[in-house]
N, C-alpha and C positions, 0 to 999 in steps of 0.2 A: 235162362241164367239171369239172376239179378243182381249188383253189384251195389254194396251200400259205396255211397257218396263219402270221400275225406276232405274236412275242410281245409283247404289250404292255407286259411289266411298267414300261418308265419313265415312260406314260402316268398308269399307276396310283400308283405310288410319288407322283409329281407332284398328285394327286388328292387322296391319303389327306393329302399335306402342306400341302394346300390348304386341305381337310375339317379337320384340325387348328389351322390359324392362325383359319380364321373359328370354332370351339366357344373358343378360348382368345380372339378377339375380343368374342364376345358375351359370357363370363362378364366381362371385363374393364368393358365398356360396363354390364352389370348391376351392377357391384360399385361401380363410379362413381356411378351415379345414386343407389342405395341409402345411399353416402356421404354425398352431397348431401341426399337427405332427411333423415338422421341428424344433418346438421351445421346444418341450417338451422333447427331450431325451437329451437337451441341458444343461449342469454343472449349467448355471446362471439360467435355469425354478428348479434346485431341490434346486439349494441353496436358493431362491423365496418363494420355497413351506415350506424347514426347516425353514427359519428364520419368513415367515409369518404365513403359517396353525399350525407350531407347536407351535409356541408360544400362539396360543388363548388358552386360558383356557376352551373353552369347550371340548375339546381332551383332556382324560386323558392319554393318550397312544399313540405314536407315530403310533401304527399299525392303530388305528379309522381315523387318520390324512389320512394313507396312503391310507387305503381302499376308503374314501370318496374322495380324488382325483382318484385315479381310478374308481370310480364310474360316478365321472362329467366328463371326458375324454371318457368313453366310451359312455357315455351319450349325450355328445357334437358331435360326431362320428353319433350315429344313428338319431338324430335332424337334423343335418347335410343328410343327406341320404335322408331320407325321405320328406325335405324342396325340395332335386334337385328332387326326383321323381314326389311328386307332381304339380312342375313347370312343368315340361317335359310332363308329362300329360295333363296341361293345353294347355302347347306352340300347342302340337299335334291337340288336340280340337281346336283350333284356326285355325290351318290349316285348317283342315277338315270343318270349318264354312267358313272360307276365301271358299274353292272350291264350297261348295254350293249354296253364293253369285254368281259365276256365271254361275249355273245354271238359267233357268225362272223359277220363280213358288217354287224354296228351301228356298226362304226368311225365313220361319217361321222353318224352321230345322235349318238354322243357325243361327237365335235368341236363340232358343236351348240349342245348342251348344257352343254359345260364353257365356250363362248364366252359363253352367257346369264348362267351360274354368276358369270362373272370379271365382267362388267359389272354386276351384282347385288352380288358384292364389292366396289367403289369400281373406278373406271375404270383409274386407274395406283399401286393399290395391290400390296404382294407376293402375296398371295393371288388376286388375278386378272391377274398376269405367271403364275403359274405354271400357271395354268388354261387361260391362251392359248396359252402353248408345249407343255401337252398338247392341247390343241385342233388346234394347227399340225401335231402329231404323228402324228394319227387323223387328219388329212386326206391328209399325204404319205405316213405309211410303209402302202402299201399291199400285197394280198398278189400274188405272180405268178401271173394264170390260165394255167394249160396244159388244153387243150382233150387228149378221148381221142384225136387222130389227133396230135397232136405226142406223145404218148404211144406210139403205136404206131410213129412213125417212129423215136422213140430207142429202143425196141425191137427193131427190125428191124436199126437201124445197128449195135446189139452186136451182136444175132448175125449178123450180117455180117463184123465186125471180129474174134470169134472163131472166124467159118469160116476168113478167111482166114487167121488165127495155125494153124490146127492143118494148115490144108494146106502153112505155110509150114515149120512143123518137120519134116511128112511129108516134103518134097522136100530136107530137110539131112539127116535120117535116110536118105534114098535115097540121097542125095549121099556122104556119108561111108560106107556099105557098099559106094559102087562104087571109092570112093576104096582099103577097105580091101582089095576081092577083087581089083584093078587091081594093088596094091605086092603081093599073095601069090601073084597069077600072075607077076608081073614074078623075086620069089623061086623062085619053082620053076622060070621058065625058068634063071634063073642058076643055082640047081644040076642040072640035069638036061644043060645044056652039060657035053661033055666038055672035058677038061685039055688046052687045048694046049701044047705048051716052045715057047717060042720060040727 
């Protein structure tokens, strides 16, 4: 059995572009958080927090004010965490589906794999549309098995196809020498006729 080879490359292209949005995700998600830290032990985040959370009127207490920003800060903290893990998880999957692309014959592990990758990415984000339409990719474009006996009958069929070409010219080179020693005898009877006057 031999199986022609499918090139992958738009599987891949679609991979590495993938692999690219979720590393420029997760530094983005890191550079947020780290902001966030930086900005909240800062005099203008408390004076922020007095002049705006304490003034709602659904805080009766300055402590309910405090506890629930400390609850959204730590809260924004573990979102945060668990957004980069997820991604990292994905990017990995991705790789791991990128290497079995070029393997022969892993196509259907790294459709797989880029499926886990995309859902590990946010379910209808861009980075995992572009992981499913390589996924969908490794599932359909498949390669054509031809087995040795279809092998051996396309085989057989040329050289069949060019016996019969070479006996086809044999028989117009036959054809055309009778034609040509037919008009040099018809020639020589016509001159070897005597003259008659009429």
């Amino acid at each position: 059995m031999n199986q022609e080879t499918v090139n992958r490359a738009g599987e891949k292209v679609l991979g590495i572009i993938g692999i690219i949005f979720n590393v420029l995700a997760i530094a983005l998600i890191g550079f947020a958080m780290a902001s966030y830290a930086n900005v909240q032990g800062t005099p203008e985040f408390q004076q922020y927090i007095e002049d705006e959370i304490m003034a709602d009127p659904a805080f009766s207490n300055p402590e309910e004010a405090q506890m629930v920003m400390d609850m959204m800060s730590s809260s924004f903290s573990v979102v945060g965490w668990v957004l980069i893990a997820l991604l990292a998880l994905s990017t990995i999957l991705a790789i791991a589906a990128l290497v079995n692309l070029r393997k022969t014959g892993k196509a259907s592990i790294a459709g797989v794999l880029f499926i886990v990758a995309g859902l590990f990415a946010g379910l209808l984000s861009l980075t995992s549309i572009l992981f499913y339409i390589a996924a969908i990719m490794c599932f359909v474009r498949k390669p054509r098995v031809q087995n040795d006996q279809n092998l051996r009958d396309e085989d057989f069929k040329y050289q069949e196809d060019q016996l019969r070409r070479k006996e086809e010219s044999v028989r117009r080179e036959d054809e055309v020498r009778r034609d040509d020693t037919t008009t040099r005898s018809n020639r020589s009877n016509d001159d070897d006729t005597p003259y008659r006057p009429l």
